[in-house]
PAZAPA-4460 file (N, C-alpha, C; in steps of 0.05 Angstrom, whole numbers, plus 32768, in hexadecimal, padded with zeros to 4 digits):
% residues 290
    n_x    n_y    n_z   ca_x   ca_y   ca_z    c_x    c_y    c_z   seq   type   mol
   8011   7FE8   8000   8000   8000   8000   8011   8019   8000     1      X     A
   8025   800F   800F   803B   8038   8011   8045   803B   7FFA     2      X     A
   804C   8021   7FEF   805B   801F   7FD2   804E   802B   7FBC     3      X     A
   802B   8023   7FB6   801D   8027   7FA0   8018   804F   7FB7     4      X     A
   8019   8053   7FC3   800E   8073   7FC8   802E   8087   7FC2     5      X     A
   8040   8072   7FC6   805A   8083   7FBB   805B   808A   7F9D     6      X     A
   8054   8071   7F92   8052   806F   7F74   803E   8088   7F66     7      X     A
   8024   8084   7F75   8012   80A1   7F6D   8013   80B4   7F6D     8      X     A
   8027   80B9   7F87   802F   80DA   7F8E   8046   80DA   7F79     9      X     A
   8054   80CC   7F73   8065   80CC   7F62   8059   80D2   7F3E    10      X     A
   8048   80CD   7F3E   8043   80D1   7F23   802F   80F1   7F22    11      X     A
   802D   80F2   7F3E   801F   810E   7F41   802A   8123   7F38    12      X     A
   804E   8120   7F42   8062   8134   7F49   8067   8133   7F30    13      X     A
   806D   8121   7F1C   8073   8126   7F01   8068   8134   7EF2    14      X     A
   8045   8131   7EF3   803F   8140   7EE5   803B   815B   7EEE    15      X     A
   803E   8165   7F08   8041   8178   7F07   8055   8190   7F09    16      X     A
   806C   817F   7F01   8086   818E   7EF8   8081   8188   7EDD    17      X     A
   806F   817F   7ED8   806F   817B   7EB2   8064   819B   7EAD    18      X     A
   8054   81A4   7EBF   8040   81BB   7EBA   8023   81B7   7EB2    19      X     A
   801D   81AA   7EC4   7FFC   8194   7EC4   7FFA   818F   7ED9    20      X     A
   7FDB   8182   7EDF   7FD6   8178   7EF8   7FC1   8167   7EEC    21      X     A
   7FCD   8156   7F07   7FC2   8137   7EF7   7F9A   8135   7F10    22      X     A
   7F8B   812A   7F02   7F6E   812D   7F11   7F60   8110   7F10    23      X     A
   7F58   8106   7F1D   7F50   80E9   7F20   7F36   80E5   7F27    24      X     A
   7F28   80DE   7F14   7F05   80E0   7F16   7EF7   80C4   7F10    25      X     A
   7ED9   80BE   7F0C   7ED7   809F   7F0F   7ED5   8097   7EF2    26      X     A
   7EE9   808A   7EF9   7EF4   8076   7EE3   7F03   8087   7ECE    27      X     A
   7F0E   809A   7ED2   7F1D   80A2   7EBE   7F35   80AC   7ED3    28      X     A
   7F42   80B9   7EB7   7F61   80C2   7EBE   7F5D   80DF   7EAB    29      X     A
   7F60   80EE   7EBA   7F5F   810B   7EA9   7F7D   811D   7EB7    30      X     A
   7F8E   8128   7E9B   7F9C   813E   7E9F   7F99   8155   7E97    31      X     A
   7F94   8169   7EAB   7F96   8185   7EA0   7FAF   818F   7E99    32      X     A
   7FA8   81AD   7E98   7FC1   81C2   7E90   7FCB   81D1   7EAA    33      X     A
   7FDA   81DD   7EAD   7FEC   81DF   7EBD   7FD9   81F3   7ED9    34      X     A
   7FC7   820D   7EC6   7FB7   8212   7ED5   7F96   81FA   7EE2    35      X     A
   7F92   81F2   7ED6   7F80   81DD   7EDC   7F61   81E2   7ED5    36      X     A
   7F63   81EF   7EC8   7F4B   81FB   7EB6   7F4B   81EC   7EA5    37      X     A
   7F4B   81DB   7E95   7F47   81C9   7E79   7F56   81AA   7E75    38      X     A
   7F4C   819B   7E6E   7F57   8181   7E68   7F68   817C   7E56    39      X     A
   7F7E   8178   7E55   7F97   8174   7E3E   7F94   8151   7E34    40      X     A
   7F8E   8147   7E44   7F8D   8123   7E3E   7F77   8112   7E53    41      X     A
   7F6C   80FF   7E51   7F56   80FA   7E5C   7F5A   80E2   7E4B    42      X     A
   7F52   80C9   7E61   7F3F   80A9   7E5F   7F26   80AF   7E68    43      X     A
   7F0C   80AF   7E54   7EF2   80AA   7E60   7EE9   8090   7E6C    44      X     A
   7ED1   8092   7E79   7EC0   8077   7E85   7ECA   8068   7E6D    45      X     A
   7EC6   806B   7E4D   7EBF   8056   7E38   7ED4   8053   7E35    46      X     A
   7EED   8057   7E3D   7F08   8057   7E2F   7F17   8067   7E11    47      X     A
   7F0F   8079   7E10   7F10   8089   7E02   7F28   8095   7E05    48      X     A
   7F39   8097   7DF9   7F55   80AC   7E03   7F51   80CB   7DEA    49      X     A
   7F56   80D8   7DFD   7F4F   80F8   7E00   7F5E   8108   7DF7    50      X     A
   7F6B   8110   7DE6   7F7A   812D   7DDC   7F69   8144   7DE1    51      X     A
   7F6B   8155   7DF5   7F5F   8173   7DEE   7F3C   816E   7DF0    52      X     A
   7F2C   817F   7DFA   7F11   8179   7DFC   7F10   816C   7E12    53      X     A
   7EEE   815E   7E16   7EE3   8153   7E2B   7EDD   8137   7E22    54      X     A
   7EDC   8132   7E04   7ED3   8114   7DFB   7EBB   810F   7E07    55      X     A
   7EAF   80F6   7DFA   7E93   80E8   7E0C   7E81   80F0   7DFE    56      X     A
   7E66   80E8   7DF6   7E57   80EA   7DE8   7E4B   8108   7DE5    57      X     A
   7E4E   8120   7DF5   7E47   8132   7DF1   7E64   8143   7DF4    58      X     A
   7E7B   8135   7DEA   7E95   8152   7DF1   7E99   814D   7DD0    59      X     A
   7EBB   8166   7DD4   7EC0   815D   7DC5   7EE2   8161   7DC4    60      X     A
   7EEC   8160   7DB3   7F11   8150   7DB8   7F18   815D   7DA0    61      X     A
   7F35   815F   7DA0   7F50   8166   7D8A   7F56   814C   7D80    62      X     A
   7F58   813C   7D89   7F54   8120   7D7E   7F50   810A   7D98    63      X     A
   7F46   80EA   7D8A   7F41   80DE   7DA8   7F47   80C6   7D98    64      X     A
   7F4D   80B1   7DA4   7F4F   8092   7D97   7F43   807D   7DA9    65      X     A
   7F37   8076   7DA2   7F1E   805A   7DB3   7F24   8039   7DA8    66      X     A
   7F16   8029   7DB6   7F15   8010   7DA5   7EFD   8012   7D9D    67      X     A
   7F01   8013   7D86   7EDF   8018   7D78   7ED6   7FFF   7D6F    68      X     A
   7ECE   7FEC   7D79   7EC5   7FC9   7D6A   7EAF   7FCD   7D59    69      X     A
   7E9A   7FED   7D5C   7E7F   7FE2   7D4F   7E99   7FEE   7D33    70      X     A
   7EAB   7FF8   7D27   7EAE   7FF8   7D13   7EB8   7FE3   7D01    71      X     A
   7EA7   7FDD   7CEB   7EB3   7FBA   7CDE   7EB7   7FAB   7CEF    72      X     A
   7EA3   7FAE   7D02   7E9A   7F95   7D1A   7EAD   7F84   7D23    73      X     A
   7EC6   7F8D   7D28   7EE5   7F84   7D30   7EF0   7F9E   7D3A    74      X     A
   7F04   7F98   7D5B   7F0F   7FA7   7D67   7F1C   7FBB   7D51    75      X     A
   7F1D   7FD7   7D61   7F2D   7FE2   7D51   7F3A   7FFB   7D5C    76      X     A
   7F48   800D   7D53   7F52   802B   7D64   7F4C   8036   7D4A    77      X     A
   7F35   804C   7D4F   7F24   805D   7D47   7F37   807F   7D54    78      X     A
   7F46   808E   7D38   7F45   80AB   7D45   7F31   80BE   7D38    79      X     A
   7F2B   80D3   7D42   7F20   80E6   7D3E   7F25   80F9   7D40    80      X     A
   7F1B   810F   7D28   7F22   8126   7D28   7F1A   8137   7D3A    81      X     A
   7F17   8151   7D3E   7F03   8165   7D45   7EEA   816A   7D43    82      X     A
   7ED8   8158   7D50   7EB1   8158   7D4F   7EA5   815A   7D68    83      X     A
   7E8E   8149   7D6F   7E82   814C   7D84   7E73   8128   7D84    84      X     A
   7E72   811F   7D93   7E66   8102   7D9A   7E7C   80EE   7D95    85      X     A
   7E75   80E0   7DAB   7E80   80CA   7DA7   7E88   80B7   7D94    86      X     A
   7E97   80AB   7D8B   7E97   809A   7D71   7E86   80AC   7D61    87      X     A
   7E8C   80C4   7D55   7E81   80D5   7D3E   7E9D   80D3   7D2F    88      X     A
   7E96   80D0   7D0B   7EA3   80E0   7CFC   7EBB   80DB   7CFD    89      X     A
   7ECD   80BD   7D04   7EE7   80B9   7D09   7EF5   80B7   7CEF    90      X     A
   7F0F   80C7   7CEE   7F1A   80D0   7CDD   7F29   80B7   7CD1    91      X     A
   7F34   80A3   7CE1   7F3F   808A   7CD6   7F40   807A   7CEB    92      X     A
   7F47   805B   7CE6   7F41   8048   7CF9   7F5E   8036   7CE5    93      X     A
   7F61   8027   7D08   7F76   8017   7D02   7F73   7FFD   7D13    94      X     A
   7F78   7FE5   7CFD   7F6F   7FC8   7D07   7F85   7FC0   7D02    95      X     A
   7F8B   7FB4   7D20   7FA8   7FB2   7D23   7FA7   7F89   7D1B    96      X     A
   7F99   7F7E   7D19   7F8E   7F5A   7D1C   7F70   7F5B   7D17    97      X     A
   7F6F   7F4F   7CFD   7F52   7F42   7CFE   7F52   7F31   7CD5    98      X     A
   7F3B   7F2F   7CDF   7F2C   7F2B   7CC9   7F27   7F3A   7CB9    99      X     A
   7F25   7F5C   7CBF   7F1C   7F6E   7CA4   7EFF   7F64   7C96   100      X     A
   7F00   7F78   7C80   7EEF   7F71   7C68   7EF3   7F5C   7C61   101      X     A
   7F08   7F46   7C5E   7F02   7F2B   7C57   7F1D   7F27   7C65   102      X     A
   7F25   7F0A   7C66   7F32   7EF7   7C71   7F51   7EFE   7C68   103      X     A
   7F60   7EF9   7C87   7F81   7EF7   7C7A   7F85   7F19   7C84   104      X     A
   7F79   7F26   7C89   7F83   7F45   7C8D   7F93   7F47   7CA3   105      X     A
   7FAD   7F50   7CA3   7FBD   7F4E   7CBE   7FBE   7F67   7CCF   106      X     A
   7FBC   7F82   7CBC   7FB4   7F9A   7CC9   7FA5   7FA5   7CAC   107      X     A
   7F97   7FBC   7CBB   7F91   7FCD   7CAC   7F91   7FEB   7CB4   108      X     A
   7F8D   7FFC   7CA0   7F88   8021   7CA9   7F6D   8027   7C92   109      X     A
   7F5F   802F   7CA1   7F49   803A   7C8F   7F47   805D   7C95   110      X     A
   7F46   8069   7C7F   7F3E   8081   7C7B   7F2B   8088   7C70   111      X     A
   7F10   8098   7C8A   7EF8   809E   7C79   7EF6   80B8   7C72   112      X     A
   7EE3   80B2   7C59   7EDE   80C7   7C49   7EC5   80E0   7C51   113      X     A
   7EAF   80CB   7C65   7E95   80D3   7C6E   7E8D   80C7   7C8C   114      X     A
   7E7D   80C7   7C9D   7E76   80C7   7CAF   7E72   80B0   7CB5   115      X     A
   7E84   8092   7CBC   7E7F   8077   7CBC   7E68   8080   7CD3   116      X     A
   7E69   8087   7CE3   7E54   8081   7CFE   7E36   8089   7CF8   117      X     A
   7E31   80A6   7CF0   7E1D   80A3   7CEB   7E08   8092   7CCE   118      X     A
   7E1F   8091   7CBC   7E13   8085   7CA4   7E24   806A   7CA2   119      X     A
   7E22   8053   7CAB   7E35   8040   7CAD   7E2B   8028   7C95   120      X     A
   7E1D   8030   7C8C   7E19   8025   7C77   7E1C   8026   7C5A   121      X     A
   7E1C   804C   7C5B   7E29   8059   7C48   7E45   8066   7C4A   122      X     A
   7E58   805D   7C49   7E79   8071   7C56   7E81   8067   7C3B   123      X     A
   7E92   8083   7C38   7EB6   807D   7C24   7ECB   8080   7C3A   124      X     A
   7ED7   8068   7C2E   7EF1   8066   7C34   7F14   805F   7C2E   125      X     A
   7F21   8065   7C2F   7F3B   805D   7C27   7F4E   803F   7C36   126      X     A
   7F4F   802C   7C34   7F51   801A   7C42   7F78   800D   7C3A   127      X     A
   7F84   800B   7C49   7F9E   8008   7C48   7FA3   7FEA   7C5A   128      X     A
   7FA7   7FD2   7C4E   7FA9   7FBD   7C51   7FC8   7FA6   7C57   129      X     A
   7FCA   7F99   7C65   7FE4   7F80   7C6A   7FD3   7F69   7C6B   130      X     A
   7FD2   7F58   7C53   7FC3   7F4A   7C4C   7FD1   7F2A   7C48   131      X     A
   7FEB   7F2E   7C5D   7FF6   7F14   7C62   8008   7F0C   7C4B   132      X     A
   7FF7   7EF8   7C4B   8007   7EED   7C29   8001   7EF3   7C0B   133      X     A
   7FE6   7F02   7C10   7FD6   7F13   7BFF   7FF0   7F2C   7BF5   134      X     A
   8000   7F31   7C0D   8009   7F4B   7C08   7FFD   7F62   7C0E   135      X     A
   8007   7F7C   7C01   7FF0   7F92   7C10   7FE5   7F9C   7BFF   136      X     A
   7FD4   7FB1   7C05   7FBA   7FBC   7BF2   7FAA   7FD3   7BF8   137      X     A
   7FA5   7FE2   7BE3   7F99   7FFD   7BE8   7F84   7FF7   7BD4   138      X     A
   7F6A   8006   7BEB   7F4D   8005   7BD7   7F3C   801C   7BDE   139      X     A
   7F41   8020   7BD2   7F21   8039   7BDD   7F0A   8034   7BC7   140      X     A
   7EF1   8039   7BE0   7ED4   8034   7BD1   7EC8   8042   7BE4   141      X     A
   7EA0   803C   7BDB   7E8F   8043   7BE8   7E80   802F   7BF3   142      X     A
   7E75   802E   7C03   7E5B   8015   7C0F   7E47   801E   7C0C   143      X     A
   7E34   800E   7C17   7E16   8017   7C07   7E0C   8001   7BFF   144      X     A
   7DFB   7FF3   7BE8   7DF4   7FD7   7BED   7E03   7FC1   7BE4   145      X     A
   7E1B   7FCD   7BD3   7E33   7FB9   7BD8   7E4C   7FD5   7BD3   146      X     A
   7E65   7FC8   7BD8   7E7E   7FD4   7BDC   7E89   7FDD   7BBF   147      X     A
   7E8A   7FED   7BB0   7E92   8000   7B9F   7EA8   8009   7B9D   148      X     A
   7EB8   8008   7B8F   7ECE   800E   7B8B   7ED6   8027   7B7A   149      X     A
   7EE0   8038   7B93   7EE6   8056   7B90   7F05   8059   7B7B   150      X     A
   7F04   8071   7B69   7F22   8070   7B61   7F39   8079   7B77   151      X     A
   7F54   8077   7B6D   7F61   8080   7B7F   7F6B   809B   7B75   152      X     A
   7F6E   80B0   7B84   7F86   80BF   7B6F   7F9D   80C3   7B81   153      X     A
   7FB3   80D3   7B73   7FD1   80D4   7B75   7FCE   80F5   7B77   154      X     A
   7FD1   8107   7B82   7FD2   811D   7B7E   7FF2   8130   7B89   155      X     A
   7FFA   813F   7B77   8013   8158   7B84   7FFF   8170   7B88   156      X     A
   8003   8174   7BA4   7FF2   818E   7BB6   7FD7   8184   7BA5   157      X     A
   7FC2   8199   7B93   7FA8   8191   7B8B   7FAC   818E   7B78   158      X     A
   7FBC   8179   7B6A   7FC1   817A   7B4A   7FBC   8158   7B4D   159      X     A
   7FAD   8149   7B3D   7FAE   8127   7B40   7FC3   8125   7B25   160      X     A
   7FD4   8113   7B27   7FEB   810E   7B15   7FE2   80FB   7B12   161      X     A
   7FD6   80E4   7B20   7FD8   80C2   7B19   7FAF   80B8   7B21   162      X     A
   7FA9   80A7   7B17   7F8D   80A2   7B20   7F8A   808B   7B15   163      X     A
   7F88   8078   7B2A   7F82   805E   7B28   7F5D   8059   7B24   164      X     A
   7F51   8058   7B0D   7F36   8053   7B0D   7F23   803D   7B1A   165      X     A
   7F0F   803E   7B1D   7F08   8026   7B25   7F02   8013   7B20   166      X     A
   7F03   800D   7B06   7F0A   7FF6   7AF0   7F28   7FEC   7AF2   167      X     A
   7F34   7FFC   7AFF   7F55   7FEF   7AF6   7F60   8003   7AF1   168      X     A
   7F5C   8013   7ADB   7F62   801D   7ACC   7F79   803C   7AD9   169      X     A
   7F8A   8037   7AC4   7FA3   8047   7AD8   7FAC   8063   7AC7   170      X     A
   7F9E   8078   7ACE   7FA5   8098   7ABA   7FBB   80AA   7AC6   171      X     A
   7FC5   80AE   7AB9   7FDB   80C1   7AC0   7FDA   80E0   7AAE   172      X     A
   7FD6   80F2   7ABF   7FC9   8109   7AB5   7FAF   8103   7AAB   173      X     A
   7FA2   80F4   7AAF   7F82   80F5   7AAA   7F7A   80E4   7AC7   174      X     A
   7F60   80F0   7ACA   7F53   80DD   7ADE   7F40   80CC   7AD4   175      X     A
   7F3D   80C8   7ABD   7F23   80B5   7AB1   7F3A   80A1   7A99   176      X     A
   7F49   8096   7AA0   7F53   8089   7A90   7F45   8070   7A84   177      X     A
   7F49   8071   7A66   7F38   8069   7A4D   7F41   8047   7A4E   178      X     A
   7F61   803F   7A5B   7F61   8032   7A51   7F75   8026   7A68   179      X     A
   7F82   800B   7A6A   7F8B   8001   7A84   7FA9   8010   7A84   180      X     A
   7FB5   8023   7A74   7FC4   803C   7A75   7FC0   804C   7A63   181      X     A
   7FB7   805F   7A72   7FB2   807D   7A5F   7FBD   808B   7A6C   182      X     A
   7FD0   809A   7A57   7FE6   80B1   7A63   7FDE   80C7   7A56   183      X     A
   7FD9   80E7   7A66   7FC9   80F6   7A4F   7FEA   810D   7A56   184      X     A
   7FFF   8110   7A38   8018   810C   7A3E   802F   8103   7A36   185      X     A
   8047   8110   7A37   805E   80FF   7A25   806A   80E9   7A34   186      X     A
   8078   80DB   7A2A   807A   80C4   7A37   8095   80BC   7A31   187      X     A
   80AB   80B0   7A43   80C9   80A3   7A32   80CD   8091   7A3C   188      X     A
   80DE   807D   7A29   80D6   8065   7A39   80F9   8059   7A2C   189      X     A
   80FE   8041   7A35   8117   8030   7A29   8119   8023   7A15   190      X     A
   80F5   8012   7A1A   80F0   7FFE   7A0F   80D2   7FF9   7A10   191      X     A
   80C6   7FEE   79FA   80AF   7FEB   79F8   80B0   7FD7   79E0   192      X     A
   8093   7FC0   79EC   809A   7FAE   79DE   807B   7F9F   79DD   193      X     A
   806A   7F96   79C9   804E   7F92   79CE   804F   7F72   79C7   194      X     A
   8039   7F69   79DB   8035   7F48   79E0   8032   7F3B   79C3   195      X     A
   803E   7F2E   79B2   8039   7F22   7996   8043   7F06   7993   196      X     A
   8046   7EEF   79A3   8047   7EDB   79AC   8030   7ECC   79A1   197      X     A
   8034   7EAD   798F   801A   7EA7   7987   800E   7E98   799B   198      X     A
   801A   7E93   79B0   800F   7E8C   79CB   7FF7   7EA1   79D6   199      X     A
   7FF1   7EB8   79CF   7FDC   7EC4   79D1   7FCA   7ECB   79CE   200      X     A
   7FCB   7EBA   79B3   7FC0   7ECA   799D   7FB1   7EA8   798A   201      X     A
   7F99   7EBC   797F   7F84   7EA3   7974   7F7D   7EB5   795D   202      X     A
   7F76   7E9E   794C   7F60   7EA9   792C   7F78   7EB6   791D   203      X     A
   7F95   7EAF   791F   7FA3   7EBB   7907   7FA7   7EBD   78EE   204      X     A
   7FA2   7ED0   78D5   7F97   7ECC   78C5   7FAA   7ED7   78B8   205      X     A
   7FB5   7EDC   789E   7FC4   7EF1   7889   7FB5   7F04   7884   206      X     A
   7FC2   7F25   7884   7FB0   7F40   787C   7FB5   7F39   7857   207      X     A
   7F9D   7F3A   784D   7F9E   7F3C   7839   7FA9   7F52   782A   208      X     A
   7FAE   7F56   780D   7FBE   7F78   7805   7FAA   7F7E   77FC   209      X     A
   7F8E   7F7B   77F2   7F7E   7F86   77EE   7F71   7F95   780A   210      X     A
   7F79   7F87   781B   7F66   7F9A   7839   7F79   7FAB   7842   211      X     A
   7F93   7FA2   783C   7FAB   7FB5   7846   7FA8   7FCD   7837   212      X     A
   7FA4   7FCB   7818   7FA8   7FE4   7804   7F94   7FF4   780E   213      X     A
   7F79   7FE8   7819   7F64   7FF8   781D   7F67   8006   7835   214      X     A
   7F70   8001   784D   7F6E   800C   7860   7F82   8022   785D   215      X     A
   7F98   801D   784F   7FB5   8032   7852   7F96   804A   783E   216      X     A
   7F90   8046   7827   7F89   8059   781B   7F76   8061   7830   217      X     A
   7F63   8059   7844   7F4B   8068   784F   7F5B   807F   7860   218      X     A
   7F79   807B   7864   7F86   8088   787F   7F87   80A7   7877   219      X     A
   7F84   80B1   7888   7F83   80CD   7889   7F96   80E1   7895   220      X     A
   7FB2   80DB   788B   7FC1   80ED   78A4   7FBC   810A   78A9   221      X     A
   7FBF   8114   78BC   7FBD   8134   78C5   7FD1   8142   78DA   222      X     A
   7FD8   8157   78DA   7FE3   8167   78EA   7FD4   8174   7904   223      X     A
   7FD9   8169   7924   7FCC   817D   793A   7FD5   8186   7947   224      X     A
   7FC9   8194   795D   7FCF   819C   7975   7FBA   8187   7984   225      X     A
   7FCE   8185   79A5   7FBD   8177   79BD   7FAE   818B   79C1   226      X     A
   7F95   818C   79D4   7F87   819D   79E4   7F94   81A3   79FC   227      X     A
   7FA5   818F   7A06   7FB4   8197   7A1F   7FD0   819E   7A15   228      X     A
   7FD6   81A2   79FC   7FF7   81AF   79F2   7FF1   81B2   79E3   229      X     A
   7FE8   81D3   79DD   7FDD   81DE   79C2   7FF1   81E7   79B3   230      X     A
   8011   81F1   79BF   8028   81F4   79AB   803C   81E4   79A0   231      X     A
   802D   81CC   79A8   8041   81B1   7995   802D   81A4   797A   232      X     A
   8037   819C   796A   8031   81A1   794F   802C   8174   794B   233      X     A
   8018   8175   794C   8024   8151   7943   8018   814E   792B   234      X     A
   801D   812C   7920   8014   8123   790D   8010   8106   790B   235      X     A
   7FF9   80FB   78FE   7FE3   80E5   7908   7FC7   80DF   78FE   236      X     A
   7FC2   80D8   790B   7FA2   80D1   7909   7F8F   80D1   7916   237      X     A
   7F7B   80D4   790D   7F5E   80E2   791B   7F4A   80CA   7920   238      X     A
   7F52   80BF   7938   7F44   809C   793E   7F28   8098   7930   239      X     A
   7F17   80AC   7930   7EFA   80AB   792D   7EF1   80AC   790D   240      X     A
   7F0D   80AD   7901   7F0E   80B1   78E0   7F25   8094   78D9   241      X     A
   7F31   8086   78E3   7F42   8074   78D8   7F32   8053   78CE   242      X     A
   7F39   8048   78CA   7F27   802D   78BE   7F1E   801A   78DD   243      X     A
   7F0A   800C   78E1   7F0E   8009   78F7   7F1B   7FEE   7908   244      X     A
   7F2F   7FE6   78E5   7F45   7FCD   78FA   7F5B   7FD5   7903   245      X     A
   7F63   7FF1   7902   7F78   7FFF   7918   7F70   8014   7922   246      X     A
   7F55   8018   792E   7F4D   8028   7940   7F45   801B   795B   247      X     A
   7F42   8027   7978   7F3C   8018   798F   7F20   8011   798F   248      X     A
   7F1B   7FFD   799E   7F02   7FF9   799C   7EEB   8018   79A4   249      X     A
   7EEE   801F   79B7   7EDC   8044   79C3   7EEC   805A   79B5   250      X     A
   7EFC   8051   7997   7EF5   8065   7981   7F08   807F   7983   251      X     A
   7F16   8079   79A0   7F28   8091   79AC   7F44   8087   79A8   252      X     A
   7F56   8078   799B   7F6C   8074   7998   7F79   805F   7980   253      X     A
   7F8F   8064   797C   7F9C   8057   795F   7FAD   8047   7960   254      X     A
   7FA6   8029   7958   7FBF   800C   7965   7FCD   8013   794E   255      X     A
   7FEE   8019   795C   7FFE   8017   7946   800B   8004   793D   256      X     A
   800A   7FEB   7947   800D   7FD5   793C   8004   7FCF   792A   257      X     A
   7FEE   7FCE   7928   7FD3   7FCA   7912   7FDE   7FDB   78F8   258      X     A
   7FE7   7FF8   78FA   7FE9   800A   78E3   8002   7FF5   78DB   259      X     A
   8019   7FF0   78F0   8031   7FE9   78E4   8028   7FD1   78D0   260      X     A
   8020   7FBE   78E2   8014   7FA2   78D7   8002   7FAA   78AD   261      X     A
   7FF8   7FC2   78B0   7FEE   7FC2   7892   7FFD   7FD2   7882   262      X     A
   800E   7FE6   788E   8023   7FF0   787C   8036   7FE2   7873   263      X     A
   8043   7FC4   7887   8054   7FBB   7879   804E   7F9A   785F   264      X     A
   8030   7F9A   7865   801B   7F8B   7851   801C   7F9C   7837   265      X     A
   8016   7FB2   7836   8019   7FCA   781F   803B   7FC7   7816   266      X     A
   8050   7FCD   7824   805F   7FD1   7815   807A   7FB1   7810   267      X     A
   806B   7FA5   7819   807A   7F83   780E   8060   7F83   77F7   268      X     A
   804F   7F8D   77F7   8039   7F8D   77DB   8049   7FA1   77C2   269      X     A
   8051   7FB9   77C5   805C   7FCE   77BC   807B   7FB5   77B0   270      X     A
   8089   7FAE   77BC   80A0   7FA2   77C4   809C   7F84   77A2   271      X     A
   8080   7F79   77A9   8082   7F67   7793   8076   7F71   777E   272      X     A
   806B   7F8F   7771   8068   7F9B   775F   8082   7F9F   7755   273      X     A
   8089   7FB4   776B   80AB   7FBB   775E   80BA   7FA9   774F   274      X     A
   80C0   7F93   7765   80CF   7F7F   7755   80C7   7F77   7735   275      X     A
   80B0   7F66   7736   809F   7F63   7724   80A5   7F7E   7703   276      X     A
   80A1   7F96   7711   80AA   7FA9   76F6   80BF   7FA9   76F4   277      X     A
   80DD   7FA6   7706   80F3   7FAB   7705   8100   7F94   76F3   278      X     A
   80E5   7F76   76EE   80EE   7F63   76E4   80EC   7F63   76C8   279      X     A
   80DF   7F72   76C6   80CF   7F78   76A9   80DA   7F90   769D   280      X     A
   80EC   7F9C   76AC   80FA   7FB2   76A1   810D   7FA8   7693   281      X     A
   811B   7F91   76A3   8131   7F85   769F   812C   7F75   7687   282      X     A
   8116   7F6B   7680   8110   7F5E   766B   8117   7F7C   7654   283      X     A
   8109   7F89   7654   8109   7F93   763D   8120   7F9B   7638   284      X     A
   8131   7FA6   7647   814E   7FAE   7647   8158   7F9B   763B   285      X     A
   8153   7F83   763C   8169   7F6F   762A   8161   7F61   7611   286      X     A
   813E   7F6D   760E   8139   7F6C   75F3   8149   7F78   75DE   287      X     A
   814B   7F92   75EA   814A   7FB0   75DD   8166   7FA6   75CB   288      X     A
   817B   7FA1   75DB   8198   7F9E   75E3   819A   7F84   75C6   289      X     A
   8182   7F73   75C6   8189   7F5D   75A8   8181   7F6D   7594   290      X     A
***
């Protein structure tokens, strides 16, 4: 007994060479400020830990961290920002062991977007995952009558540079990317090299030179400007005008494989004309000559 009342007065004296005074009420642990007018830190009845404010269903706090279990119905440490009520409006939550959204989750951090407490049915959130042998994982979506999958973006200060869609789909300088990379943008690279393996590939057929001749003649080259680089000068084609076995399927872009693939059908065509007259030149040249 002398031992545990030495120990108390002892933690008394600390804090108040800290410049605080320490106050002991039922069932909590509250520290004020040096004058003793306001609470600097506080444990409530619910266990609630206290930054600044009074906490508890009618205070309110600079931030507070709880074990919050009703969230995703597994223990958890719930902080909060600056509000009023209890478990209101927690700014992120961290599950340090469980089960998660599905099985195998070893921790998680969720960042919400909207008010899990009062609308717990409807919340966005950002969800940051250790998913064991899964590896880890970033998702953000919405809830509601099933789970939705939100895009992500990448942003410098308020500018989004990168935006992962919610199809997959991965834009860089665009946020609606068309296609599983769309770069809206110059680009340099080392190497580039497109999948043409007949391991991939079904229904191989020869381009005929009659479909080759036709498509090179439908082509339309032109000179532009981008809308987003109006003083660079290019030259190309206008997807919504080209034939449509080297245009994308949504009409917005131009496989250049495809062009290569019928220009060099055209000129191995070009190639056995030539020859062909060059053979016949040669004939007459050695008529001429008897």
């Amino acid at each position: 007994m002398k031992k545990m009342m030495v120990a108390m007065l002892s933690v008394v004296m600390i804090m108040s060479f800290a410049g605080a005074a320490l106050a002991l009420g039922s069932s909590k642990l509250i520290v004020k400020n040096s004058g003793g007018t306001s609470d600097v830190f506080k444990v409530t009845d619910l266990g609630e830990a206290v930054l600044g404010g009074t906490g508890g269903t009618a205070g309110t706090r600079d931030i507070s961290m709880q074990n919050a279990a009703a969230l995703d119905n597994f223990p958890t440490a719930a902080f909060y920002p600056i509000t009023s009520g209890l478990n209101a409006a927690p700014a992120f939550q961290v599950i340090p062991k469980g089960t998660g959204f599905s099985a195998g989750i070893k921790a998680q951090l969720t960042v919400f977007n909207t008010d899990f407490v009062s609308d717990p049915a409807n919340y966005e959130a950002l969800v940051v995952r250790a998913g064991g042998a899964n590896g880890f994982s970033i998702n953000s979506f919405a809830s509601g009558t099933g789970m939705t999958v939100r895009p992500i973006n990448f942003q410098v200060g308020s500018s989004t540079k990168m935006t992962v869609a919610s199809n997959g789909n991965v834009g860089i300088g665009t946020t609606a990317p068309a296609s599983a990379l769309h770069v809206n943008g110059t680009i340099s690279y080392t190497g580039l090299s497109n999948v043409s393996s007949r391991t991939y590939k079904d229904n191989i057929e020869a381009v005929s030179a009659a479909s080759a001749m036709k498509m090179v003649a439908d082509l339309a080259p032109v000179s532009f400007t981008y809308l987003t680089d109006p003083d660079t000068k290019h030259m190309g084609f206008i997807a919504e005008d080209v034939p449509a076995q080297i245009a994308t399927k949504d009409r917005k872009g131009v496989m250049v494989t495809e062009i290569i693939a019928v220009l060099t059908k055209v000129v191995q065509e070009q190639n056995k004309t030539i020859e062909t007259l060059a053979a016949k030149v040669d004939m007459l040249e050695k008529s001429s000559v008897k």
